[in-house]
C-alpha positions as CSV (number, residue, x, y, z in Angstrom):
1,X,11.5,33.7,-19.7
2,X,10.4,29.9,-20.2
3,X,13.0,27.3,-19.1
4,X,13.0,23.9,-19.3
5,X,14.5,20.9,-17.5
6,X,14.8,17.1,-17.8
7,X,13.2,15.0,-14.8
8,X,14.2,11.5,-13.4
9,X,12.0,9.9,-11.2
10,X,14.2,7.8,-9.3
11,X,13.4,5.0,-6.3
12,X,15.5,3.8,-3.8
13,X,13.7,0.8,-2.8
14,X,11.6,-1.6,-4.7
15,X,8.2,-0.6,-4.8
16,X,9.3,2.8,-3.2
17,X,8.1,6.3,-3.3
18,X,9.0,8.0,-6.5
19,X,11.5,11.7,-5.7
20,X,12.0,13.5,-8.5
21,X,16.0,14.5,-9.6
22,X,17.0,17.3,-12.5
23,X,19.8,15.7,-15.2
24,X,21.2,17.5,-18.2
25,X,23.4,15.8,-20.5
26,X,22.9,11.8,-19.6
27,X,20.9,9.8,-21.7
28,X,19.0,7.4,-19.5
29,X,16.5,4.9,-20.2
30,X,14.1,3.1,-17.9
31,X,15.7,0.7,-14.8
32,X,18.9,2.6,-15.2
33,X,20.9,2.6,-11.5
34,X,22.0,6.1,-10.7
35,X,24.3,8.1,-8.5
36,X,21.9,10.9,-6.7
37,X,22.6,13.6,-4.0
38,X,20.4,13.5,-1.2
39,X,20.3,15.1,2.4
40,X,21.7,11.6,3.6
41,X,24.8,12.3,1.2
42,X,25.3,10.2,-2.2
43,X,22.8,7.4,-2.8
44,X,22.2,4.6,-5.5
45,X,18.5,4.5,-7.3
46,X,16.5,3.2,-10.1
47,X,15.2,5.3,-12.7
48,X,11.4,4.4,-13.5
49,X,10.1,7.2,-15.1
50,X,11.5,10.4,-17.5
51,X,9.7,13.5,-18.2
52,X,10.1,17.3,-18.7
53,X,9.3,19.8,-16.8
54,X,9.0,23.6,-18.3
55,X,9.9,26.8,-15.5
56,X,10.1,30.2,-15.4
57,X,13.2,32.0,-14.8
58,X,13.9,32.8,-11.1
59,X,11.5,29.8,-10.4
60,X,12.6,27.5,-7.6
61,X,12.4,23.6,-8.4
62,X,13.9,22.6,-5.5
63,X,15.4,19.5,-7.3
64,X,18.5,18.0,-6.8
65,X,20.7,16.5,-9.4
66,X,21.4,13.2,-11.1
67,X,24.9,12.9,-11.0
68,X,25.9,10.6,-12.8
69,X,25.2,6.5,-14.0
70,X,26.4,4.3,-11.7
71,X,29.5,2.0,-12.4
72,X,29.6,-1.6,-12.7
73,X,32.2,-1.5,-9.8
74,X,29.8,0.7,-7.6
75,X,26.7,-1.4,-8.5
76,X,28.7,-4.2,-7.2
77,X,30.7,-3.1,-3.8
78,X,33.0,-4.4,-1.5
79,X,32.3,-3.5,1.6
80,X,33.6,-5.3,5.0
81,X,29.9,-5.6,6.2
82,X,26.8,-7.0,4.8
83,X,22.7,-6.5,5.5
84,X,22.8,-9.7,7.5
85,X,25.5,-9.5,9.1
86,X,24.2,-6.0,10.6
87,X,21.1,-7.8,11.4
88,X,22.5,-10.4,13.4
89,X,25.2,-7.7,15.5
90,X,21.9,-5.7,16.2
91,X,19.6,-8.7,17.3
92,X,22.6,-9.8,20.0
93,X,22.9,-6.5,21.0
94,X,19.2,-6.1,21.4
95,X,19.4,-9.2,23.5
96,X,21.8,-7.8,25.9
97,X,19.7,-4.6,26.3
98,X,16.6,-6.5,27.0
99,X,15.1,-4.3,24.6
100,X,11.1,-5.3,23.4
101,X,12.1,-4.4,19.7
102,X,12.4,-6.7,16.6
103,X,15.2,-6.2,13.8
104,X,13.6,-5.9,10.3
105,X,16.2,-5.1,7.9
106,X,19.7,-3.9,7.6
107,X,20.6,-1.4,4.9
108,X,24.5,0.0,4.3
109,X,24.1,3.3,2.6
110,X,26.0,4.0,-0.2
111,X,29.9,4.1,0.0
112,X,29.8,2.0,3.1
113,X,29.7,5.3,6.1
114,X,26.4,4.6,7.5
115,X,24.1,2.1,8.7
116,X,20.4,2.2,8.6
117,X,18.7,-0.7,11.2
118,X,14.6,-1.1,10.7
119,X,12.6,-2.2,13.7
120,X,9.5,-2.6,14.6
121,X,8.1,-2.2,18.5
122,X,4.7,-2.4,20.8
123,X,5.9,1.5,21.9
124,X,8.6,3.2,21.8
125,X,12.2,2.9,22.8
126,X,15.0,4.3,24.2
127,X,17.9,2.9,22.2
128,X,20.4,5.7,23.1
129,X,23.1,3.2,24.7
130,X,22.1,0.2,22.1
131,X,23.4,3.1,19.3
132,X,26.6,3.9,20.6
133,X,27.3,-0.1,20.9
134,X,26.1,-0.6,17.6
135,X,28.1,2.6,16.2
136,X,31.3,1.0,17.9
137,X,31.1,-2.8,17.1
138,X,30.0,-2.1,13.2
139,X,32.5,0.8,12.8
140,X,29.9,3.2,10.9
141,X,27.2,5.8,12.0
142,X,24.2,4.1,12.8
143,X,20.7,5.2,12.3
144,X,17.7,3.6,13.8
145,X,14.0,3.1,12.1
146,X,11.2,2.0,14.1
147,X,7.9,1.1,11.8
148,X,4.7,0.6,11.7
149,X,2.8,-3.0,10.9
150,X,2.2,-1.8,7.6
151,X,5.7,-1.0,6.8
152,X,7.5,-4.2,8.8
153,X,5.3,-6.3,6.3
154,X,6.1,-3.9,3.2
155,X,10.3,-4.5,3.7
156,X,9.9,-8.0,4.7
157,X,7.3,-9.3,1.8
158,X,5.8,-12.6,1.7
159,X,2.5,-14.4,-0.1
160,X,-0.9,-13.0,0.5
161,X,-4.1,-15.2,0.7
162,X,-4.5,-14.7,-2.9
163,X,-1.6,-16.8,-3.7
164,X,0.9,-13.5,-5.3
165,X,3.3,-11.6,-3.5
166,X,2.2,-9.2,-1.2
167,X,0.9,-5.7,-3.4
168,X,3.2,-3.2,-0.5
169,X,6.4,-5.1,-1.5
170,X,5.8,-5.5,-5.2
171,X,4.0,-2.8,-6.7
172,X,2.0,-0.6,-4.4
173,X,4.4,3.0,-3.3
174,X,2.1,4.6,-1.1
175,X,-0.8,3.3,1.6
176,X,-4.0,4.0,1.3
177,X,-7.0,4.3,3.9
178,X,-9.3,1.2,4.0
179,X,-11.8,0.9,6.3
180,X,-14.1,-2.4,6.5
181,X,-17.6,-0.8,5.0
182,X,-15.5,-1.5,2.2
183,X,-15.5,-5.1,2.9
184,X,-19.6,-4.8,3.3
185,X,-19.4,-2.7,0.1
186,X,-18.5,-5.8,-1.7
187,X,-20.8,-8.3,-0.2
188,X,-17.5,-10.0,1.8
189,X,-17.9,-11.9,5.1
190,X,-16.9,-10.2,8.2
191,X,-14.1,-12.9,9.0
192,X,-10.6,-11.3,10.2
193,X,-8.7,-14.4,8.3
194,X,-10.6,-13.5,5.4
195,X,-10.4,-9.6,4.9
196,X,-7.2,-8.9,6.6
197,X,-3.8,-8.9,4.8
198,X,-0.1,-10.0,6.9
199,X,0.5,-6.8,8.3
200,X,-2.7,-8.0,10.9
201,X,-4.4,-4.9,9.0
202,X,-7.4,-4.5,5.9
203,X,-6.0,-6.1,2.7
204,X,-4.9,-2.8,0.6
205,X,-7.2,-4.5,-2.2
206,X,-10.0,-4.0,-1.0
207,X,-9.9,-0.3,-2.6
208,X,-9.1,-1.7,-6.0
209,X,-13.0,-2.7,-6.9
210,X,-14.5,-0.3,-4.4
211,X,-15.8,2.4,-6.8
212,X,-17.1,-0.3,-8.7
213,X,-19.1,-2.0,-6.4
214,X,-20.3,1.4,-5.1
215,X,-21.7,2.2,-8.7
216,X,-23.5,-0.8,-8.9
217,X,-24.8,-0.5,-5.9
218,X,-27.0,2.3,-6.8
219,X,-28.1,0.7,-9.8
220,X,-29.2,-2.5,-7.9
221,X,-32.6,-1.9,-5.7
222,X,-31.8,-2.7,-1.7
223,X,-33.0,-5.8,-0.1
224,X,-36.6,-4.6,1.2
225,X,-37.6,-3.1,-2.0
226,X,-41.0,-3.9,-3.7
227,X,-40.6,-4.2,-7.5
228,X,-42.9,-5.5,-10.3
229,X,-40.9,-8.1,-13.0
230,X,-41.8,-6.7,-16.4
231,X,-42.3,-10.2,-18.0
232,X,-45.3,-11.3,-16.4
233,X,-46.4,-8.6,-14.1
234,X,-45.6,-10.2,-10.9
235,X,-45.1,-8.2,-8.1
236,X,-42.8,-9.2,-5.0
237,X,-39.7,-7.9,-2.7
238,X,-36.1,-8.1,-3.0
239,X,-34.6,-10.7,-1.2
240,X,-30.7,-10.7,-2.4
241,X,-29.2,-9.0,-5.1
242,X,-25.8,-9.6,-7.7
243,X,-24.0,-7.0,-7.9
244,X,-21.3,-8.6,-10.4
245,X,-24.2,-10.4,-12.3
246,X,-26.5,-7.7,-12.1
247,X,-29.2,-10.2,-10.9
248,X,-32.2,-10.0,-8.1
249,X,-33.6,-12.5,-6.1
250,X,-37.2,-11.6,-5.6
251,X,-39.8,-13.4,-3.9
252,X,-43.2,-12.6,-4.9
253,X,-46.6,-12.5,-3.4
254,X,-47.4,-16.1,-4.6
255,X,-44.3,-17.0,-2.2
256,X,-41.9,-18.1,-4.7
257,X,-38.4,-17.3,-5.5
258,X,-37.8,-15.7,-8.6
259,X,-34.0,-14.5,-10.2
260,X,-34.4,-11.8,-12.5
261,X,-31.9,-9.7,-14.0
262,X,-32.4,-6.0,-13.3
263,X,-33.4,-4.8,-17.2
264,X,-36.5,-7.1,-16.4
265,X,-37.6,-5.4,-13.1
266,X,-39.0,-2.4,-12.5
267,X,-39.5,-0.4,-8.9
268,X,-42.8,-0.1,-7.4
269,X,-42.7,3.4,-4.9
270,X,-39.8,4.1,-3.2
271,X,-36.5,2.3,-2.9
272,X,-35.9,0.9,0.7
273,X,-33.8,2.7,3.4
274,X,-31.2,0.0,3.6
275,X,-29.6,1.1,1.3
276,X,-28.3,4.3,3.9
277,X,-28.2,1.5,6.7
278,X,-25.4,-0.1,4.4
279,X,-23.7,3.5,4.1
280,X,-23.5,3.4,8.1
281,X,-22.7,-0.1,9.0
282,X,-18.8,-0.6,10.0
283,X,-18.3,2.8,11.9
284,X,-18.2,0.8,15.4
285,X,-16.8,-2.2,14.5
286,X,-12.7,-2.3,15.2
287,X,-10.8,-5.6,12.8
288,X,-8.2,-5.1,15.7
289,X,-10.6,-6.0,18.3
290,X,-11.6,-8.9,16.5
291,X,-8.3,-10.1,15.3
């Protein structure tokens, strides 16, 4: 037999992965806070998507419930301890350890019970005695995070070179892999300043335009090709190409510089091997090194 079941796709932090939650009876609309059980115990979260989701009987989900919308007095608590005020017990305690770790972010789970402490750290470390004093002085159970560069510049934000807020803190859930022939890809200079986000790592944008670049690319001939410009019959080699533009620079056997767009030029043999020398270039080169 056919069921079917109403799915909220909740987050628990801005720009957060999605989990999705089962509901029955509430009627709940987009940026709605909810109450949700969780293997941590009762947490707050955003709706930010709805959908439906058909099963068949005896089929397992696996999805836990939305219990309920959260009330103003719960969206709005009183509790004897704040984010900042967990930050700066940890960072004193840290200090007295001697401990090579830095204190992100403080975050007091829901009802007030727990305490979840971000840091961030060369390698790892043995906080074993830093939790019990931080368990006894802030009165709650205490969990420690260490994270990666990535992540410490996703949960504290800031401006990119572009001028916006950072894409990991606003908008962008999960990471994805960039590697620097992406950088090449796009015709961008090889400058660590200039192709490397605050994190120290590849700006996450350079996947957005990828697969376009990489389609032009195989329209546009390689630098090395010989080619023949339809207008006049000239014949010459490519010398630069646009991809954006769709434009060549060719220099022909006269020794001047033509620009031609690449409608008006057609392909004389074969199309020169730079183009797989392009594919290639990047595996050995390491932005950390550089950086």
């Amino acid at each position: 037999m056919i069921k079917g079941v109403n799915i909220g796709g909740v987050q628990f932090h801005r720009a957060g992965k999605i989990y999705d939650f089962s509901y029955t009876t509430l009627d709940l609309r987009i940026r709605d806070q909810v109450v949700v059980e969780t293997e941590r115990g009762l947490c707050l979260a955003t709706v930010v998507r709805l959908g439906f989701r058909l099963y068949t009987d005896g089929e397992n989900l696996g999805l836990k419930p939305i219990l309920r919308k959260a009330t103003a007095k719960e969206l709005t608590p009183v509790t004897r301890l704040t984010p900042e005020e967990v930050v700066a017990f940890t960072e004193k305690k840290v200090a007295k350890f001697q401990l090579k770790m830095r204190v992100l972010k403080g975050e007091i789970q829901f009802g007030g019970n727990k305490v979840i402490i971000y840091f961030s750290a060369p390698g790892r470390v043995d906080f074993r005695e830093l939790v019990k004093e931080l368990a006894g002085g802030l009165k709650s159970r205490v969990e420690l995070k260490q994270v990666g560069a990535r992540d410490e510049t996703k949960l504290l934000g800031g401006i990119g070179v572009c001028g916006r807020e950072y894409c990991c803190s606003s908008f962008l859930r999960e990471f994805v892999p960039v590697s620097i022939k992406m950088a090449k890809n796009q015709n961008l200079a090889l400058n660590p300043q200039k192709v490397s986000g605050g994190c120290g790592r590849l700006l996450c944008c350079l996947t957005y335009e990828n697969d376009v670049y990489s389609e032009l690319r195989q329209i546009m001939p390689p630098r090395g090709t010989r080619v023949r410009i339809l207008a006049n019959g000239d014949k010459g080699t490519v010398l630069k190409s646009d991809l954006l533009n769709q434009t060549l620079l060719v220099e022909t056997e006269f020794g001047s510089q033509v620009s031609a767009k690449i409608q008006d030029v057609a392909v004389e043999g074969e199309r020169s091997s730079e183009a797989n020398e392009a594919d290639t270039w990047g595996d050995d080169i390491h932005l950390e090194d550089l950086v």
